[in-house]
C-alpha positions as CSV (number, residue, x, y, z in Angstrom):
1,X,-17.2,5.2,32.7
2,X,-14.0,3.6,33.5
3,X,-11.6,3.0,30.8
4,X,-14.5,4.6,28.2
5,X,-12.1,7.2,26.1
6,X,-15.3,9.0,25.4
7,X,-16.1,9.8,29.2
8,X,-13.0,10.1,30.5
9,X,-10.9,12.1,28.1
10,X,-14.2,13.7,26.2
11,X,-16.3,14.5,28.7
12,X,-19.5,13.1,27.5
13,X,-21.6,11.9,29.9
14,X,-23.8,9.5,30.3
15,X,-27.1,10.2,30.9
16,X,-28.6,9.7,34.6
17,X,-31.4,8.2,33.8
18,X,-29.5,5.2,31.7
19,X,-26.5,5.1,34.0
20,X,-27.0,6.4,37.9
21,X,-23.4,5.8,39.2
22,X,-20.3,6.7,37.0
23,X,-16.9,7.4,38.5
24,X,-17.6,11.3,39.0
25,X,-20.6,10.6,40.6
26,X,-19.4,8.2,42.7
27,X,-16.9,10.8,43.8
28,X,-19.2,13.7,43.9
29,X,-21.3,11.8,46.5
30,X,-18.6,10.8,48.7
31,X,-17.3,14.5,49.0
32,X,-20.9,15.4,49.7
33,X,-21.3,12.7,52.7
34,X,-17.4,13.5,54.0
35,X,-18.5,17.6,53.7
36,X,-21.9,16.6,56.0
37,X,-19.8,14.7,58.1
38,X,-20.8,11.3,57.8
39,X,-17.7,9.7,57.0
40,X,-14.3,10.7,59.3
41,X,-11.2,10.8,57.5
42,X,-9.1,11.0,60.3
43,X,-9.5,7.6,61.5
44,X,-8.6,6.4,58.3
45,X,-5.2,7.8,58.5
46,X,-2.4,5.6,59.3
47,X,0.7,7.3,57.8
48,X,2.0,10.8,57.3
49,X,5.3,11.8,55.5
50,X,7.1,14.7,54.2
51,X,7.0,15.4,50.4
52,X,10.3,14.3,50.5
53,X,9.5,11.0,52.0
54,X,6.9,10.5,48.8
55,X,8.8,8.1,47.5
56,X,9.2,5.8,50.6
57,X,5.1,6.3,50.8
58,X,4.7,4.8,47.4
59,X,7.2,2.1,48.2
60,X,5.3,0.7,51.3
61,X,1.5,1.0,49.0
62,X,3.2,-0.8,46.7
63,X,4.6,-3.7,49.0
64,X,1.1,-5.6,50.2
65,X,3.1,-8.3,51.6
66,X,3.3,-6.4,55.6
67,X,1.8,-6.6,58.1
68,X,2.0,-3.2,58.4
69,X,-0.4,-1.8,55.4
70,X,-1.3,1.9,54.9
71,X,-4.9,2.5,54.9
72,X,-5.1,6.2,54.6
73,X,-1.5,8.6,53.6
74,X,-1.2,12.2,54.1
75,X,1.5,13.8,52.3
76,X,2.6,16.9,54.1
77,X,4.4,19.9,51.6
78,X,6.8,22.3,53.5
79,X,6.4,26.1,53.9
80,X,4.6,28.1,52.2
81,X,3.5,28.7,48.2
82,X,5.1,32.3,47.3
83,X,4.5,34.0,44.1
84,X,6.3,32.9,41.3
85,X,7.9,34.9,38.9
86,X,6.5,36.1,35.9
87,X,7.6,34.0,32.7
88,X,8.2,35.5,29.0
89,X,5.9,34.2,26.9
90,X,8.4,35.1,24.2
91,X,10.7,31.6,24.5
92,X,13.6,32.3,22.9
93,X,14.3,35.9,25.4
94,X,14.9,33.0,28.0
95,X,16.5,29.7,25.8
96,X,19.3,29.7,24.0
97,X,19.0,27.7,20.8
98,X,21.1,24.9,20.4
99,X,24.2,25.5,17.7
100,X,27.2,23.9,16.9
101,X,29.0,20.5,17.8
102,X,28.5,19.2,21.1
103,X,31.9,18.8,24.0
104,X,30.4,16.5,26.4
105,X,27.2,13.9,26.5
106,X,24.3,15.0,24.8
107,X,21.4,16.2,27.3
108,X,18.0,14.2,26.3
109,X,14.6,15.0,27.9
110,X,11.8,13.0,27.3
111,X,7.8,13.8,27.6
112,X,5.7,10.7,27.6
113,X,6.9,7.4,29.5
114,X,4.9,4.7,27.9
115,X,5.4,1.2,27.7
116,X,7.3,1.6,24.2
117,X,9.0,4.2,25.6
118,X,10.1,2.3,28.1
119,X,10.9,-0.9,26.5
120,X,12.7,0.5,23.6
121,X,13.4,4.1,23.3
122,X,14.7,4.8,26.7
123,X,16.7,1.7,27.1
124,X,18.0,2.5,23.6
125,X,19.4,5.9,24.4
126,X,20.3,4.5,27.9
127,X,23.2,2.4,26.4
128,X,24.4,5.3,24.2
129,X,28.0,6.6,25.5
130,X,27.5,10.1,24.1
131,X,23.6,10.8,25.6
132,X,22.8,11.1,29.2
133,X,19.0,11.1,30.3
134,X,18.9,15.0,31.7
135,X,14.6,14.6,32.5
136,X,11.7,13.1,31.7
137,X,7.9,14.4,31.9
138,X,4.9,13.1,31.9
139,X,0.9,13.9,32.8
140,X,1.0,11.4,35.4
141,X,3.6,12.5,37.5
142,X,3.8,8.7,39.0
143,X,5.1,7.2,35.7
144,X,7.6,9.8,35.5
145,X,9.7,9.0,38.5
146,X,8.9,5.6,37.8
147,X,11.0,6.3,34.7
148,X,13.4,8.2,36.5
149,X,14.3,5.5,38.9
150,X,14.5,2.6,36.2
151,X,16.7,4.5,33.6
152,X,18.4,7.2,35.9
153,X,17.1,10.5,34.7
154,X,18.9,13.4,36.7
155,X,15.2,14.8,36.9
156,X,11.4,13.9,36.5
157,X,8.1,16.2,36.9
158,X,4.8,17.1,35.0
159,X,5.7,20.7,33.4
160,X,6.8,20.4,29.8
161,X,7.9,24.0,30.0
162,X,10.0,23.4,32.9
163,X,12.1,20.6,30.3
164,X,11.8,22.7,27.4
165,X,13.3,25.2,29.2
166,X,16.1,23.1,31.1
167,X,19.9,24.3,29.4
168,X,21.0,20.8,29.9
169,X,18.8,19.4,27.1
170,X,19.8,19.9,24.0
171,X,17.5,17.0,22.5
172,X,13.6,16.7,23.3
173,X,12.2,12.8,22.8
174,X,8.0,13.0,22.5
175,X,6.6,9.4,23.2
176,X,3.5,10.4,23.5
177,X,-0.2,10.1,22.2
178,X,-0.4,10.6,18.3
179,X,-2.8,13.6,18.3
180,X,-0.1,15.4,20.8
181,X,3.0,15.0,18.5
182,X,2.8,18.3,15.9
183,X,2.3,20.4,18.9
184,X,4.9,19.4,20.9
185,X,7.6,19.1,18.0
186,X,6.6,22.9,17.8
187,X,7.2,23.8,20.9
188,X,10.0,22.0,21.2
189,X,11.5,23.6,17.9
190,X,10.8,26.9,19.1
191,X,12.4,26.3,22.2
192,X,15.8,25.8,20.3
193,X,16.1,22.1,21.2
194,X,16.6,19.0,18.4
195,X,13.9,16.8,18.3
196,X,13.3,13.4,17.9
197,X,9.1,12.1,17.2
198,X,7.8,8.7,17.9
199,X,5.6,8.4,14.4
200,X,3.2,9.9,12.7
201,X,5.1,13.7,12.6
202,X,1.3,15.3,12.2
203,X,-2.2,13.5,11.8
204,X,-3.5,16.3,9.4
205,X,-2.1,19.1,6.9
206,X,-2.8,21.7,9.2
207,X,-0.7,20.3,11.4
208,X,1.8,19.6,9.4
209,X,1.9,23.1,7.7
210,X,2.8,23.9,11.6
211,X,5.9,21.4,12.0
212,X,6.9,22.9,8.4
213,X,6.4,26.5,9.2
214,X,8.6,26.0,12.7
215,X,11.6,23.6,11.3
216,X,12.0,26.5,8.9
217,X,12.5,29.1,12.0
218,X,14.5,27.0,13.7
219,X,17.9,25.9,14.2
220,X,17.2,22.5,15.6
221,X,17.0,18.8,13.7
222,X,13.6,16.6,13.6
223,X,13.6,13.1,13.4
224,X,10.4,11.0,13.2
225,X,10.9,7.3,14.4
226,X,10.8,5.4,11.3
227,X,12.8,2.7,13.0
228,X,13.2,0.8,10.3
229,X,15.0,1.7,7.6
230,X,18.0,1.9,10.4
231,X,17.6,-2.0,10.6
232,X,20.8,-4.0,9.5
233,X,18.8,-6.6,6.8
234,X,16.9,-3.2,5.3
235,X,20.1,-1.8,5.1
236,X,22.4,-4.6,3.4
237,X,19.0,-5.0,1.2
238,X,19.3,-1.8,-0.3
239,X,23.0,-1.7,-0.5
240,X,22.6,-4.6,-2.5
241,X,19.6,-4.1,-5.1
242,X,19.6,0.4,-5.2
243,X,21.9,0.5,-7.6
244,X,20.1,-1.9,-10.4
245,X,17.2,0.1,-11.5
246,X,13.8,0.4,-10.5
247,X,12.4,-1.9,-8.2
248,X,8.8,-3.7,-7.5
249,X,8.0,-4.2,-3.9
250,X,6.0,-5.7,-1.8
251,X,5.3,-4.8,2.2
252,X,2.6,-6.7,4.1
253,X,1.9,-5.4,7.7
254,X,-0.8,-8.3,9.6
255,X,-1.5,-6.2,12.1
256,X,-4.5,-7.9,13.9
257,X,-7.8,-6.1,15.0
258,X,-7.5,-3.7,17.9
259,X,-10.8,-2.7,18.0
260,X,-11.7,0.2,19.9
261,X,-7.9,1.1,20.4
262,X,-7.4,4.8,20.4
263,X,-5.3,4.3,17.5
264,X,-8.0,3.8,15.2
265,X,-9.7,6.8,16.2
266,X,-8.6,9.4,13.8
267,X,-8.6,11.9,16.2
268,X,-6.4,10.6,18.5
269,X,-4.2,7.8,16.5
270,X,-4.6,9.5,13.1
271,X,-5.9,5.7,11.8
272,X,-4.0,2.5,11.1
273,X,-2.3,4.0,7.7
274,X,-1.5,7.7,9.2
275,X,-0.3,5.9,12.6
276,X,1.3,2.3,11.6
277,X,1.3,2.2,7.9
278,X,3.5,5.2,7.6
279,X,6.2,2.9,8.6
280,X,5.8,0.9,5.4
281,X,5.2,4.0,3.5
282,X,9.0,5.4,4.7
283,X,10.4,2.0,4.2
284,X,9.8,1.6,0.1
285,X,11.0,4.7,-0.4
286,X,14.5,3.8,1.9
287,X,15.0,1.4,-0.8
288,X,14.8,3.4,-3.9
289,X,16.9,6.0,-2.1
290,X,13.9,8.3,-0.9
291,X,13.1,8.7,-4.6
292,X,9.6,10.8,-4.6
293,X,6.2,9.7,-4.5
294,X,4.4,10.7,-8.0
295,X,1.1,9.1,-7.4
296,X,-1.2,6.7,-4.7
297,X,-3.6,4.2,-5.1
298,X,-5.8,3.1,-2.8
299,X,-8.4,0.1,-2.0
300,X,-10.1,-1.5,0.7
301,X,-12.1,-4.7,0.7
302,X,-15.2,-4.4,-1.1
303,X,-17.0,-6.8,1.7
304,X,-15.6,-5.2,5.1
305,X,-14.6,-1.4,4.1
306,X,-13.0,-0.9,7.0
307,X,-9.2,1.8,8.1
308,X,-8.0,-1.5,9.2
309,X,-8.0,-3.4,6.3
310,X,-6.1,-1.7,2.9
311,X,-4.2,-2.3,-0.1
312,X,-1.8,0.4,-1.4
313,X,0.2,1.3,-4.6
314,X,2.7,3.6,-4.9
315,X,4.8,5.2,-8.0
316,X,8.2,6.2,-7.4
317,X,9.8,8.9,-9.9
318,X,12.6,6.4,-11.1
319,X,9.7,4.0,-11.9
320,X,9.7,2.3,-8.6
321,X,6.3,0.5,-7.8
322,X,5.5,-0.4,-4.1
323,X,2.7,-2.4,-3.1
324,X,1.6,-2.0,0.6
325,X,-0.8,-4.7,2.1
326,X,-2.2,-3.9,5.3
327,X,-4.8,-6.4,7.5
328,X,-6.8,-6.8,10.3
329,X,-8.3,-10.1,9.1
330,X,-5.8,-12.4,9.9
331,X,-4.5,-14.8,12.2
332,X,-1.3,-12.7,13.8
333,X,0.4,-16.2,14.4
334,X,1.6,-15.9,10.5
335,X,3.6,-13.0,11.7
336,X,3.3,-9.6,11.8
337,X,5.8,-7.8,8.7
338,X,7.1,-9.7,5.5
339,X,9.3,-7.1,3.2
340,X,10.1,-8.6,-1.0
341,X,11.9,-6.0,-3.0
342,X,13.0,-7.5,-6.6
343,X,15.2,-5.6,-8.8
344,X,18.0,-6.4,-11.7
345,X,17.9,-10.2,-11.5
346,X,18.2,-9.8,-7.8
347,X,15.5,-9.7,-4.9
348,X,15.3,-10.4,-1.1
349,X,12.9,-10.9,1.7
350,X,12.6,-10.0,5.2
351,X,10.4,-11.9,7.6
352,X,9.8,-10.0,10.9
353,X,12.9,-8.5,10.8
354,X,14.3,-11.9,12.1
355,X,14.8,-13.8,9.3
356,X,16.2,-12.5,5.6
357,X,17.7,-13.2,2.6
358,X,19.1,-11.9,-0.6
359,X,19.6,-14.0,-3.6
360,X,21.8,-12.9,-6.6
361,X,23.3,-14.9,-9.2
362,X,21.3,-18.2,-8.3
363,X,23.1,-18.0,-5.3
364,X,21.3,-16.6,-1.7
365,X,22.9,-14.8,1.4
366,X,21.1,-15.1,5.0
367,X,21.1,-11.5,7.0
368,X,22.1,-12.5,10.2
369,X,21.7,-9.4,11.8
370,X,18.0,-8.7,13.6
371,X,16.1,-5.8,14.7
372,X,14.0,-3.2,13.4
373,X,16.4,-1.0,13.9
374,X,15.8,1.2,17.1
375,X,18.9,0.9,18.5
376,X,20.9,2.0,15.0
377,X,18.3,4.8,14.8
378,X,19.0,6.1,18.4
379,X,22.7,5.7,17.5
380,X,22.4,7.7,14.1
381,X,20.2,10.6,15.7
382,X,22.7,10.8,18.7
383,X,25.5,11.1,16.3
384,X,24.2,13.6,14.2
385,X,22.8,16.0,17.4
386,X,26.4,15.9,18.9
387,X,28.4,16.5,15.3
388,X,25.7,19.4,14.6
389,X,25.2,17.2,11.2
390,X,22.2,16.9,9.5
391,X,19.1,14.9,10.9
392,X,19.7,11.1,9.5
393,X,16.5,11.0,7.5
394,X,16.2,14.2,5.1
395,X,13.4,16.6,6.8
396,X,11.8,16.7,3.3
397,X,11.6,13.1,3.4
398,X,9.6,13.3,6.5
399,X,7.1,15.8,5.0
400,X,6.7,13.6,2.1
401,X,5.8,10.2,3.6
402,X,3.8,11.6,6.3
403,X,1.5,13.7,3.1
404,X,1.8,10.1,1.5
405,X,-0.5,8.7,4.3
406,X,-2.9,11.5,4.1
407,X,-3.5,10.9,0.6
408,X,-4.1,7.4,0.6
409,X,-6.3,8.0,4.4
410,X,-8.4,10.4,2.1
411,X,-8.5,7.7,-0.7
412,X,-9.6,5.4,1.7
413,X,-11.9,7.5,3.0
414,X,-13.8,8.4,0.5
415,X,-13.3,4.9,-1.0
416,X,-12.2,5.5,-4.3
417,X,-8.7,5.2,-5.9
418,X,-6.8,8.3,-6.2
């Protein structure tokens, strides 16, 4: 059952007769021969610290290299577990929503510490003058002061309540699973905080109608991470061609097959269009200047039919057409993103975000600058949180690329063209 999504996380079994020994019946059987006596614990015990020692504890586990190697820890907790105080269920009797500009640094608390987290996000925000990591949560309490040691967060834990509730945040980060994001940008907004999404905002309408119902309650900013339209070469690309008229487009994402990745189950990743494609989605309609979407098309291969594999058009109201390819079926060595948007006797290309031009006039112009654009994102949303401005992608805009994606998931679903 290790690693199986369905066992773990589900709780479907398997059953006995087909598999004898899965990880909880391992366990259940060891507790059974340790409660008959059997096995001795207490000779397996080499080391005992103080809870606040834990962190010395997991330094020597993770060390191999001595001679000295724990076998068995016991972590001991001082005094004794009072009762704790009732808690209001009613949030905002005990949080005061955030208003105004902001003096100092902006507080940021974060709930999930995955790898892109980690690689990206947090370093991101890290190098921001005006933001100062206040806490960071997540389910495994390990990772979090993992993440509190690496990027200096004043504080790390497990309770979500405890940050939503901590006066020194005044913007909540969620990196976590897909199928956790609506729920948590609620909470968040109710608790009177700004918040900032890794994509998709929602995986279905009825979660959606939720984000929309509590950003119109709230006082608080939402941005999802549609990193790139914050990149430099998407930006000097529609600073250059906007302004000529209506546009064709092209955006091919060569995403490779992930197979039984949890983000092509709809339940959990929302699908490759709801979860990935939504970046392309946001992307086209950066260019045209977040013109609406007046109708989808939608197609998969006739000879695989499969949510990894999709071609999309989309019709902008200033005549705008944006073609979105999206593949599992070839080799990833191509590259992974290639942008063309042609307009007025100009067009332009981005490759990767690492290589771009724009040509105008039979003459072309590299774009030097690389990135998808985390870092000007996490600049933008800073900005905006401490100025009390607006968020830096319209909330509307939001709602209408992420109902974009459901469209063309139901399209594909049901395999027809909308």
């Amino acid at each position: 059952g290790r690693y199986d999504v369905e066992f773990e996380e589900r709780g479907i079994d398997y059953p006995i007769g087909y598999v004898r020994w899965t990880e909880t019946r391992n366990l259940d059987a060891f507790l059974a021969i340790v409660e008959s006596g059997q096995v001795k614990l207490e000779p397996l015990i080499t080391h005992r610290y103080s809870i606040d020692e834990a962190p010395r504890a997991y330094e020597l586990l993770a060390d191999g290299g001595r001679e000295n190697r724990p076998l068995g820890m016991v972590l001991r907790y001082s005094g004794t577990l009072g009762r704790l105080p009732a808690v209001s269920s009613d949030m905002s009797s005990v949080i005061k929503p955030v208003s105004g500009p902001i003096a100092g640094l902006v507080g940021v608390g974060f709930i999930g510490a995955g790898s892109f987290a980690r690689s990206t996000l947090m370093p991101a925000f890290q190098r921001q003058g005006d933001a100062r990591l206040e806490q960071v949560v997540t389910a495994n309490g390990l990772s979090a002061f993992d993440a509190q040691k690496s990027f200096g967060f004043r504080r790390a834990g497990t309770d979500v309540d405890e940050l939503l509730a901590n006066p020194r945040i005044q913007l909540v980060c969620i990196a976590t699973r897909h199928d956790s994001h609506a729920d948590l940008v609620v909470r968040a907004l109710e608790a009177g905080k700004h918040v900032f999404v890794e994509k998709p905002l929602a995986l279905n309408e009825a979660q959606l109608a939720r984000v929309i119902e509590a950003n119109e309650r709230a006082p608080g900013l939402v941005l999802v991470g549609f990193n790139r339209r914050f990149s430099p070469m998407a930006d000097a690309i529609r600073h250059q061609l906007t302004s000529r008229g209506p546009m064709m487009m092209f955006a091919r994402m060569n995403g490779g097959n992930l197979g039984n990745h949890w983000l092509n189950d709809e339940r959990i990743g929302g699908g490759r269009m709801v979860g990935e494609g939504c970046h392309l989605v946001d992307l086209l309609s950066f260019f045209t200047d977040d013109q609406s979407i007046v109708s989808v098309e939608a197609q998969t291969p006739a000879t695989t039919r499969r949510p990894q594999d999709y071609a999309v058009q989309l019709r902008f109201a200033d005549g705008s057409i944006g073609i979105i390819l999206y593949t599992s079926l070839g080799d990833v060595s191509m590259g992974h993103e290639r942008i063309e948007v042609y307009s007025g006797g100009a067009s332009a290309y981005i490759d990767d975000f690492i290589r771009g031009r724009v040509f105008c006039g039979g003459r072309s112009r590299k774009l030097k600058q690389r990135g998808r654009g985390h870092e000007q994102e996490v600049a933008a949303l800073v900005a905006a949180v401490k100025g009390a401005r607006p968020s830096p992608i319209a909330f509307s805009t939001l709602v209408g690329v992420t109902r974009t994606t459901f469209e063309v998931h139901d399209a594909l679903a049901k395999r027809t063209a909308l």
